[in-house]
Jmol script that loads the backbone (N, CA, C; Angstrom):
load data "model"
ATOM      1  N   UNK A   1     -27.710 -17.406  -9.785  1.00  0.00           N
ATOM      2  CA  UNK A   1     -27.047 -16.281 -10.432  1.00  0.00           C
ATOM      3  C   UNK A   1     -25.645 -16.119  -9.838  1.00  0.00           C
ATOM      4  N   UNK A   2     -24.485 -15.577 -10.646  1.00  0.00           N
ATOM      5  CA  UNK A   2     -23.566 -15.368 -10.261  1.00  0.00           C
ATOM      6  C   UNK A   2     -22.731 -14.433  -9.704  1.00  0.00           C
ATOM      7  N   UNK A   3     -21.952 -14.332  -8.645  1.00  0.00           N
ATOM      8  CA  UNK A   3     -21.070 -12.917  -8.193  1.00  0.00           C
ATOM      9  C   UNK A   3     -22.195 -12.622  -7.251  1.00  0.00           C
ATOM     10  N   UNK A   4     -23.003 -12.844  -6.068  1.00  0.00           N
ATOM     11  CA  UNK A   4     -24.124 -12.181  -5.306  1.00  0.00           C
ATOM     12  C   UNK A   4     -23.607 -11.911  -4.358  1.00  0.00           C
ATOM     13  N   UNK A   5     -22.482 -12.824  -3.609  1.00  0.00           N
ATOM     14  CA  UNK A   5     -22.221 -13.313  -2.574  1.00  0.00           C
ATOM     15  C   UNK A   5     -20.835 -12.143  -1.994  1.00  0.00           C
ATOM     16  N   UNK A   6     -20.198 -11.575  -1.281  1.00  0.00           N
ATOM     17  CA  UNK A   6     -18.660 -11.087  -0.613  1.00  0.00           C
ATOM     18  C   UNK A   6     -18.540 -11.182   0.671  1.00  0.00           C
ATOM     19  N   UNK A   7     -17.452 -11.254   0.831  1.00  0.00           N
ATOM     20  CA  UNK A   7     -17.088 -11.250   2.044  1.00  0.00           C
ATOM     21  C   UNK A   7     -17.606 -10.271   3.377  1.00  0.00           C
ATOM     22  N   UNK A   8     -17.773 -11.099   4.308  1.00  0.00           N
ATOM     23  CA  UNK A   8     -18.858 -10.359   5.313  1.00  0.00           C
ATOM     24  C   UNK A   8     -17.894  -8.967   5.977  1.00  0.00           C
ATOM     25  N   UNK A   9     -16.336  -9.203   5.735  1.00  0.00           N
ATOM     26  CA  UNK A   9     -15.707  -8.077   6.186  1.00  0.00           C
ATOM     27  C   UNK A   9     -14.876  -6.841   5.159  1.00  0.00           C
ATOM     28  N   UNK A  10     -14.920  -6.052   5.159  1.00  0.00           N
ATOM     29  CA  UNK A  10     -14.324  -5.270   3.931  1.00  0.00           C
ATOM     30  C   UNK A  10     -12.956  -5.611   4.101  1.00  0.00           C
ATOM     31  N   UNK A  11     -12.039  -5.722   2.760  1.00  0.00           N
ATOM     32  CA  UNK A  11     -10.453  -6.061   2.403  1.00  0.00           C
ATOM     33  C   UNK A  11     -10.405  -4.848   2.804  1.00  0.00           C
ATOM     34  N   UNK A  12      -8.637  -4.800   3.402  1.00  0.00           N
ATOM     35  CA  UNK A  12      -8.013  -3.952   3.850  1.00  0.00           C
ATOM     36  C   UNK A  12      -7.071  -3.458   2.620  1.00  0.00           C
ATOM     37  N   UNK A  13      -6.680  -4.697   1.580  1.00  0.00           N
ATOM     38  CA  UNK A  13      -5.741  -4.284   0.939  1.00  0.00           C
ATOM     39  C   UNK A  13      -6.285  -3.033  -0.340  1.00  0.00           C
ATOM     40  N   UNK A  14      -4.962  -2.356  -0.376  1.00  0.00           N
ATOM     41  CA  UNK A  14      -5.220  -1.526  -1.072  1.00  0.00           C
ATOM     42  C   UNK A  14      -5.086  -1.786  -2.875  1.00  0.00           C
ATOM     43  N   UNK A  15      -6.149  -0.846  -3.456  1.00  0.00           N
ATOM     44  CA  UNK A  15      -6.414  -1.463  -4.945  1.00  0.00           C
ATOM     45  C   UNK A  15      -5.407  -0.216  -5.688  1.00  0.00           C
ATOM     46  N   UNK A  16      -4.835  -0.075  -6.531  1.00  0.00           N
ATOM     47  CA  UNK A  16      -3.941   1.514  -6.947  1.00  0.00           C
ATOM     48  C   UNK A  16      -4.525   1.533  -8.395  1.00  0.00           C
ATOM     49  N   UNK A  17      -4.764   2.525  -8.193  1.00  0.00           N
ATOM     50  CA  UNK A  17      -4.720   3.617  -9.454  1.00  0.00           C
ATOM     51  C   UNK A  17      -3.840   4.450  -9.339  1.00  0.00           C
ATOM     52  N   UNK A  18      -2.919   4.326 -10.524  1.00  0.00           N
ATOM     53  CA  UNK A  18      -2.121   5.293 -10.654  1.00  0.00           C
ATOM     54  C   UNK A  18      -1.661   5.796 -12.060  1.00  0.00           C
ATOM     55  N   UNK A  19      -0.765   6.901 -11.644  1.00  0.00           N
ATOM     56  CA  UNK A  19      -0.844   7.738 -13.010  1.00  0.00           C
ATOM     57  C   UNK A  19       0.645   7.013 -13.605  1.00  0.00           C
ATOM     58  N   UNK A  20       0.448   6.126 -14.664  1.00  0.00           N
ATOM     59  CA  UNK A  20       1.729   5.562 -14.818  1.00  0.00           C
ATOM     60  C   UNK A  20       3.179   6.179 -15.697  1.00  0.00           C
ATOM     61  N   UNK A  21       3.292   7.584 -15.724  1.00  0.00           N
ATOM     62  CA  UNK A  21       4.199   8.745 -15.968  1.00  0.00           C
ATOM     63  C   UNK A  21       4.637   8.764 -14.658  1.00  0.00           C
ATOM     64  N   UNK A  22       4.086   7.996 -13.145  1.00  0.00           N
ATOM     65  CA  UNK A  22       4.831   8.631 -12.178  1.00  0.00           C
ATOM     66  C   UNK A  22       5.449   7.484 -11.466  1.00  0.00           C
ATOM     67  N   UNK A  23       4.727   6.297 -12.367  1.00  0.00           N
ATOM     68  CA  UNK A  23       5.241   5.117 -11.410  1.00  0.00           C
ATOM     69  C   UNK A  23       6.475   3.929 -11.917  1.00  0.00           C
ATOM     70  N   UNK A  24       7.660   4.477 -10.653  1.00  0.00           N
ATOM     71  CA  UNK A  24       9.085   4.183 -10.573  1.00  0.00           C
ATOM     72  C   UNK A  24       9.633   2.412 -10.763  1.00  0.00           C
ATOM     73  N   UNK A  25       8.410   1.891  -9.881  1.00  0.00           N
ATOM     74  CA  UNK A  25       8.937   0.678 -10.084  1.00  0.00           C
ATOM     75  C   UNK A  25       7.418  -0.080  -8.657  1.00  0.00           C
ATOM     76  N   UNK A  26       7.244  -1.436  -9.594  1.00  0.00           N
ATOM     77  CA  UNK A  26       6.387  -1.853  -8.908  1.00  0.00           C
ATOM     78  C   UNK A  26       6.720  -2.502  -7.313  1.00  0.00           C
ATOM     79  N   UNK A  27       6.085  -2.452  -6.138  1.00  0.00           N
ATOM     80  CA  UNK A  27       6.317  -2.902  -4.954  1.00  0.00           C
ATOM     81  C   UNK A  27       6.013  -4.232  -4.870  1.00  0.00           C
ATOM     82  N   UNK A  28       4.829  -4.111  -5.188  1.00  0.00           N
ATOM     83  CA  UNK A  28       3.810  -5.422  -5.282  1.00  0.00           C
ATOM     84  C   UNK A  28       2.212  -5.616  -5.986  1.00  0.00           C
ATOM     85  N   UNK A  29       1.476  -6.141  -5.885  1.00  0.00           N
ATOM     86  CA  UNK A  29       0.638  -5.568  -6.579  1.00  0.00           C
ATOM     87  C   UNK A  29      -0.474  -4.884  -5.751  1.00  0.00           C
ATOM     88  N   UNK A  30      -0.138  -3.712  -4.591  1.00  0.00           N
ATOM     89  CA  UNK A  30      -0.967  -3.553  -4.153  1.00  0.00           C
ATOM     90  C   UNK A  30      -0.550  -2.158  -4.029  1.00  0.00           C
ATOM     91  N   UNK A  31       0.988  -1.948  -4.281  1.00  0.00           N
ATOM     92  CA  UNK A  31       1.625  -0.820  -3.704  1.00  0.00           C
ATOM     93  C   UNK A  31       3.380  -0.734  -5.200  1.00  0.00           C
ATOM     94  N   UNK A  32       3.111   0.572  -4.875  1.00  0.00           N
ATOM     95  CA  UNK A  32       4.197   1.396  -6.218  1.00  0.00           C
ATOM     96  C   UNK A  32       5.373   1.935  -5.433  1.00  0.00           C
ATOM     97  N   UNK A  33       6.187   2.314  -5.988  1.00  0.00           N
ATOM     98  CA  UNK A  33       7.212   3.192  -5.915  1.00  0.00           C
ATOM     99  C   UNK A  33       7.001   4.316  -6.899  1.00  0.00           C
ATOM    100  N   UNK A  34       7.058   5.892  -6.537  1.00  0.00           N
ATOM    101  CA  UNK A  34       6.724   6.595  -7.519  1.00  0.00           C
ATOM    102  C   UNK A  34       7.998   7.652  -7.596  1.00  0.00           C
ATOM    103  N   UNK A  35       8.031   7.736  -9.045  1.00  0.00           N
ATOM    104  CA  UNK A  35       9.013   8.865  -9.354  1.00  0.00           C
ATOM    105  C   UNK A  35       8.751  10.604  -9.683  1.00  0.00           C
ATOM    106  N   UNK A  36       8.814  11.579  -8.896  1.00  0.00           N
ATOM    107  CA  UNK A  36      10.044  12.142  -8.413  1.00  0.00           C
ATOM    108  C   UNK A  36       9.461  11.361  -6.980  1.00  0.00           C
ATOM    109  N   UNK A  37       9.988  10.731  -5.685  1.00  0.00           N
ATOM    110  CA  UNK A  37      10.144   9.947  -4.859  1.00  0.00           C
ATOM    111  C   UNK A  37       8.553  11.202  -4.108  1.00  0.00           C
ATOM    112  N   UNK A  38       7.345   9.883  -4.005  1.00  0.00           N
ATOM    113  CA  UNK A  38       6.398  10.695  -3.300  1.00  0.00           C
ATOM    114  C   UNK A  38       5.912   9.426  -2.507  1.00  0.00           C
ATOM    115  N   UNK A  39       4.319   9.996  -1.909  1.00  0.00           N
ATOM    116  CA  UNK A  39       3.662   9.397  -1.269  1.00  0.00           C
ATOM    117  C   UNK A  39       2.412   9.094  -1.832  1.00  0.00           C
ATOM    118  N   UNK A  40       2.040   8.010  -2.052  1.00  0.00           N
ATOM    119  CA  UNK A  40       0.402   7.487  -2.360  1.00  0.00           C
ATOM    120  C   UNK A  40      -0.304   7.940  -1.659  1.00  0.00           C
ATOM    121  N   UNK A  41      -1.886   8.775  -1.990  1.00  0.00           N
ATOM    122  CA  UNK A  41      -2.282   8.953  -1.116  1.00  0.00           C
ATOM    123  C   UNK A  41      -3.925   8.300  -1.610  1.00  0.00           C
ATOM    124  N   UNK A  42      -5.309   8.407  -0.944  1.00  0.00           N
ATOM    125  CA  UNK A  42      -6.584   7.490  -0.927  1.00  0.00           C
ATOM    126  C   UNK A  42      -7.304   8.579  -1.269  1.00  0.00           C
ATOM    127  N   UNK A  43      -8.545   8.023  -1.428  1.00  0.00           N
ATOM    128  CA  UNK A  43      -9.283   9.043  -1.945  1.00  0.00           C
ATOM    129  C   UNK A  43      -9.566  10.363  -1.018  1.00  0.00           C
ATOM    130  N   UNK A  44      -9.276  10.533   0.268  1.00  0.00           N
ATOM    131  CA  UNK A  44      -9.615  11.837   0.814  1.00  0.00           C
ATOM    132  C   UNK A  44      -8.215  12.441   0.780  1.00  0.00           C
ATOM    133  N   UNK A  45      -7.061  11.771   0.357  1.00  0.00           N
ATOM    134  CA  UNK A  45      -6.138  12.674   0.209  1.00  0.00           C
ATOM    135  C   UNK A  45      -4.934  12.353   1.583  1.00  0.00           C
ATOM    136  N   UNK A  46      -5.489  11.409   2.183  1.00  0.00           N
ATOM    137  CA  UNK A  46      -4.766  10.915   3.503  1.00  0.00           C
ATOM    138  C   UNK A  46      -3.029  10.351   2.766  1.00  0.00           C
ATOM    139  N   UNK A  47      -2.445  10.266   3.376  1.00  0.00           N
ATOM    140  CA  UNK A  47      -1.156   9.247   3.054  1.00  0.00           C
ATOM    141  C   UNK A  47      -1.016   8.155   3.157  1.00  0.00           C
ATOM    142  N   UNK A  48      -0.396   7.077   2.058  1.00  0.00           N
ATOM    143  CA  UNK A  48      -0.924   5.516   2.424  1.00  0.00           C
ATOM    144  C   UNK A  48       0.443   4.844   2.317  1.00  0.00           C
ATOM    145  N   UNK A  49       1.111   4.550   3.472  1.00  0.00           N
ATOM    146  CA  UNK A  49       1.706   3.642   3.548  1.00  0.00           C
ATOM    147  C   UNK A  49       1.496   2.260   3.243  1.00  0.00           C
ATOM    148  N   UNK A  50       2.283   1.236   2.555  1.00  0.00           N
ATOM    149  CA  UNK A  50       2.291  -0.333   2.322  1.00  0.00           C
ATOM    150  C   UNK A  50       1.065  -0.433   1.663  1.00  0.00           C
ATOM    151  N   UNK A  51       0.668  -1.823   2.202  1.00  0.00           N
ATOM    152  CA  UNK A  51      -0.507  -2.115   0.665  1.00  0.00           C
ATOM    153  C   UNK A  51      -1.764  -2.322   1.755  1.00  0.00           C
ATOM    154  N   UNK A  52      -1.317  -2.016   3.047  1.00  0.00           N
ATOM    155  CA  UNK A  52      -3.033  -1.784   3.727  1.00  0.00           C
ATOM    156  C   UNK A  52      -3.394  -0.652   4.369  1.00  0.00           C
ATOM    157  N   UNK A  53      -4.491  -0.708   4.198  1.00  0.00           N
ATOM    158  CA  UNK A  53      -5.460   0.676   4.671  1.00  0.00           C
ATOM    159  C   UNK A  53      -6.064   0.138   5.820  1.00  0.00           C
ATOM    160  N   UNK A  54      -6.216   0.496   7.314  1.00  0.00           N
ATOM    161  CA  UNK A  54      -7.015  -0.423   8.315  1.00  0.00           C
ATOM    162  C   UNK A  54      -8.051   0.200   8.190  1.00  0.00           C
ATOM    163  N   UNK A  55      -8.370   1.588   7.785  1.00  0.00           N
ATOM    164  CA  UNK A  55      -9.602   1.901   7.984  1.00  0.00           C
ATOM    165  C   UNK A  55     -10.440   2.277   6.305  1.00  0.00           C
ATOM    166  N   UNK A  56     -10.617   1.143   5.438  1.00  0.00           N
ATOM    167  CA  UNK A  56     -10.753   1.318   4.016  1.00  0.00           C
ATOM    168  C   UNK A  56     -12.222   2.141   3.872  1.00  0.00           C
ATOM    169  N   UNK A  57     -12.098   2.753   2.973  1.00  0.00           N
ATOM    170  CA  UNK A  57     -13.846   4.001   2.110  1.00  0.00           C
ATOM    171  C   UNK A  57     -13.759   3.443   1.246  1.00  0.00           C
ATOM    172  N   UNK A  58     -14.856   3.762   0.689  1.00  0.00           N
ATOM    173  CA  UNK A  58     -15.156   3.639  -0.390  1.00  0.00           C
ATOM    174  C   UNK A  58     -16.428   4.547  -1.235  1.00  0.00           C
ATOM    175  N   UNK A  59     -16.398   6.080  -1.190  1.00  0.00           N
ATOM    176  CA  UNK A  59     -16.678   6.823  -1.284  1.00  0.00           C
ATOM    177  C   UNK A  59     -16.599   7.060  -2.372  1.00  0.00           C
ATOM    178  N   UNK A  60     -16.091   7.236  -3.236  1.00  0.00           N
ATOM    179  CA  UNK A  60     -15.342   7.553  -4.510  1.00  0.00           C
ATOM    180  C   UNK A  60     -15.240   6.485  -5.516  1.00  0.00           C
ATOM    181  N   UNK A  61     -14.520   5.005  -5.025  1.00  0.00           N
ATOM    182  CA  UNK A  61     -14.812   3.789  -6.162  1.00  0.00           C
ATOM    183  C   UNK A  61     -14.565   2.734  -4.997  1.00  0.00           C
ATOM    184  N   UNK A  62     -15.395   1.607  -5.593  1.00  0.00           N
ATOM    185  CA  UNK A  62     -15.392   0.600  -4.937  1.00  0.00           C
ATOM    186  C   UNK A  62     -15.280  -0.483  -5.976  1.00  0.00           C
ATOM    187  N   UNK A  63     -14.256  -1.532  -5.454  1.00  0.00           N
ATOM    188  CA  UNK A  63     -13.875  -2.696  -6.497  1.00  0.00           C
ATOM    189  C   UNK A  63     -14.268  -4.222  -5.822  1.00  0.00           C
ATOM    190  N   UNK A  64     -14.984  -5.026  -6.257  1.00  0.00           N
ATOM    191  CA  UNK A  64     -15.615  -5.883  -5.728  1.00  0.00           C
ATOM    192  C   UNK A  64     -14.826  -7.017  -5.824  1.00  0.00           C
ATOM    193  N   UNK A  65     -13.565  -7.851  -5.604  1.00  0.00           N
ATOM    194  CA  UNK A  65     -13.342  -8.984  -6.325  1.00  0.00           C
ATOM    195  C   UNK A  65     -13.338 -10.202  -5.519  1.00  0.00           C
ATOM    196  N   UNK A  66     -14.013 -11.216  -6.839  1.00  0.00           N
ATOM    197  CA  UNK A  66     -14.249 -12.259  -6.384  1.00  0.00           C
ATOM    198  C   UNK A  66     -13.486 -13.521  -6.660  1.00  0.00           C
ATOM    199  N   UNK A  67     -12.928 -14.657  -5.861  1.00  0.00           N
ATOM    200  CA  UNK A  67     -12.642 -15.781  -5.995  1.00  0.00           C
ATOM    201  C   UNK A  67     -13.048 -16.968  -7.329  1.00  0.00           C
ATOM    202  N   UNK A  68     -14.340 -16.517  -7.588  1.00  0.00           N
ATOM    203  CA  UNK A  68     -14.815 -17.335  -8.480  1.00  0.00           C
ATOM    204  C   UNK A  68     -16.329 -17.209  -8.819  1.00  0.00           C
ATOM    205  N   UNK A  69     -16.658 -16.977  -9.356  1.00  0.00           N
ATOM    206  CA  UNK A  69     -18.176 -17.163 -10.566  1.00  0.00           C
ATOM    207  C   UNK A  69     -18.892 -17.448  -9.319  1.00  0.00           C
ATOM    208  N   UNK A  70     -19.137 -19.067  -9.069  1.00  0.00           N
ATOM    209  CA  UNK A  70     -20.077 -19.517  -7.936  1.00  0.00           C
ATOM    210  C   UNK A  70     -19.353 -20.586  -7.060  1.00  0.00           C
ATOM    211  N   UNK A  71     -19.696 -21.709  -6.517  1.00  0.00           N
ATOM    212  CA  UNK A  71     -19.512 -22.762  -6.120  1.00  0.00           C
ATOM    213  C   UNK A  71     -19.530 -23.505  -6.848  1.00  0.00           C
ATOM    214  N   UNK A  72     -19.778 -23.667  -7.821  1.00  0.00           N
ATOM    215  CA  UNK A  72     -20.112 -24.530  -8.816  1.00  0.00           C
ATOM    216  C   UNK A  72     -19.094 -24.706  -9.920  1.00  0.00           C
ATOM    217  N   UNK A  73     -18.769 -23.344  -9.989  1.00  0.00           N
ATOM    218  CA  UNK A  73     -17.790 -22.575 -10.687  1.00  0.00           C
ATOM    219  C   UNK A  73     -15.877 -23.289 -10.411  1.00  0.00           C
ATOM    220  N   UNK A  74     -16.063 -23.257  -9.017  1.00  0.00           N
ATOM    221  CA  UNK A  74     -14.835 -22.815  -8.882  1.00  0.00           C
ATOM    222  C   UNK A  74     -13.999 -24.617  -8.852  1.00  0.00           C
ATOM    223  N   UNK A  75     -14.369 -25.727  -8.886  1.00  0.00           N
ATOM    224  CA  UNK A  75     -13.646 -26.295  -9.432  1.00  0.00           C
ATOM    225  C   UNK A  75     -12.890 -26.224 -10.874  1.00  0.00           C
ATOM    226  N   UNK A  76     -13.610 -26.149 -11.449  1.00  0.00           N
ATOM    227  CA  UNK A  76     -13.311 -25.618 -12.740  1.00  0.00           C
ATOM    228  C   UNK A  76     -12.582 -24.688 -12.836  1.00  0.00           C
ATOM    229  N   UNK A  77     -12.128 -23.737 -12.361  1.00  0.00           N
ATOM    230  CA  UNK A  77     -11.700 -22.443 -12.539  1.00  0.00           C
ATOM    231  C   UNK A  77      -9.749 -23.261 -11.591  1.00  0.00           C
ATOM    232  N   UNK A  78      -9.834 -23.926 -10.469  1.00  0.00           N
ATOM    233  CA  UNK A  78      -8.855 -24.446 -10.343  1.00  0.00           C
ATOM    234  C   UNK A  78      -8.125 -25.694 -10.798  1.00  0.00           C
ATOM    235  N   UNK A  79      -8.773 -26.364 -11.925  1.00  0.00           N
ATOM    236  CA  UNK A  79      -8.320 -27.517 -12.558  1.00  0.00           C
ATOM    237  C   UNK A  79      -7.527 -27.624 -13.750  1.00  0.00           C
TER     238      UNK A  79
END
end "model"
wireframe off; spacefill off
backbone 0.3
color backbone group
């Protein structure tokens, strides 16, 4: 079966949702610039600098992503 498997350590990088009426210009894809000039903040409301979180929750939503289907998969997926 496919997708069973993640990484044994949680990603640090941060995933954004945002409200796109506020967002100025993209950073990267992990992190915004927002207009009138604010601060991103996580789900408890903390402030989030750059595109990592060292201490990531997931309380609220959690996004799983994976490299590829299976092992089996993933030649295929890079050819």
């Amino acid at each position: 079966m496919a997708y069973r498997q993640r990484a044994e350590k949680t990603n640090q990088h941060v995933k954004s949702s945002i409200r796109p009426w506020r967002a100025a210009q993209c950073r990267n894809s992990h992190s915004w610039f927002y207009f009138p000039v604010g601060v991103p903040v996580d789900e408890h409301g903390r402030p989030l600098y750059g595109s990592l979180r060292m201490d990531p929750t997931a309380e609220v939503a959690w996004i799983s992503h994976y490299y590829a289907r299976s092992e089996e998969d993933y030649p295929k997926k890079v050819a």
